[in-house]
N, C-alpha and C positions, 0 to 999 in steps of 0.2 A: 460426493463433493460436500455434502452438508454431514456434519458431523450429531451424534446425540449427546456431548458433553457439555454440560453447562456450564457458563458463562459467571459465575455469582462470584466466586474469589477473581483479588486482584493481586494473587502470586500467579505467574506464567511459568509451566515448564521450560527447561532449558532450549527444547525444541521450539516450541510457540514462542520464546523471549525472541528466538532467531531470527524468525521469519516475522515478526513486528517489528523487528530493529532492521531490518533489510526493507520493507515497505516503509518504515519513517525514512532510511536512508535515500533512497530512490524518489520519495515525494520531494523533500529535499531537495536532491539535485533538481527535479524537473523544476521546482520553484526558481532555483538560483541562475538555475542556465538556461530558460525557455525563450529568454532574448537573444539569449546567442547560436540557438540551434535553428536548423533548418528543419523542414517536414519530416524529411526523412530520420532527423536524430530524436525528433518529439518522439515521430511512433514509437522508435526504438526504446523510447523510455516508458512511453504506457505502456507498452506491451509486456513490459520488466516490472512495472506496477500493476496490471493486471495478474500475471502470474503469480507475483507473491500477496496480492488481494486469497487469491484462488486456495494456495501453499496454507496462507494462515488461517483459512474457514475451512480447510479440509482439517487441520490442527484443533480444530474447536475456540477458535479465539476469533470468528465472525465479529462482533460485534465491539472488538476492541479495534481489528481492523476498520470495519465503518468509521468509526472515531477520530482517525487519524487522517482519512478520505477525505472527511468533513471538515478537520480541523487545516489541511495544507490543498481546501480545494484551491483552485486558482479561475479566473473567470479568463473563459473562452476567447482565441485570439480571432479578431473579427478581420475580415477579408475585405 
């Protein structure tokens, strides 16, 4: 899962462009539609951003991944 490439340039293979742009898309959504989704379509979408969290640190782009975690976190829906 943890890859040995380094992280120092900010060109992304066309593979790693993929799966960053698929984890921005996906944070995204959960931002825009977390009011209108029920439990069941939240998980469906963590679990869609976990995977491609997963997708893009096996790619060697961990820590550009982080960044975008950090940048579309959203604070916890309180019960």
């Amino acid at each position: 899962m943890f890859s040995s490439q380094k992280e120092t340039s900010t060109s992304f293979s066309p593979l790693q462009q993929h799966f960053l742009t698929r984890l921005r898309r996906l944070l995204r959504l959960r931002k825009e539609q977390s009011n209108k989704l029920n439990e069941g379509g939240l998980r469906l979408i963590d679990r869609a951003i976990y995977t491609s969290y997963c997708d893009a640190a096996d790619c060697g782009v961990t820590i550009a991944a982080q960044q975008l975690l950090q940048r579309y976190a959203a604070p916890t829906r309180e019960r």
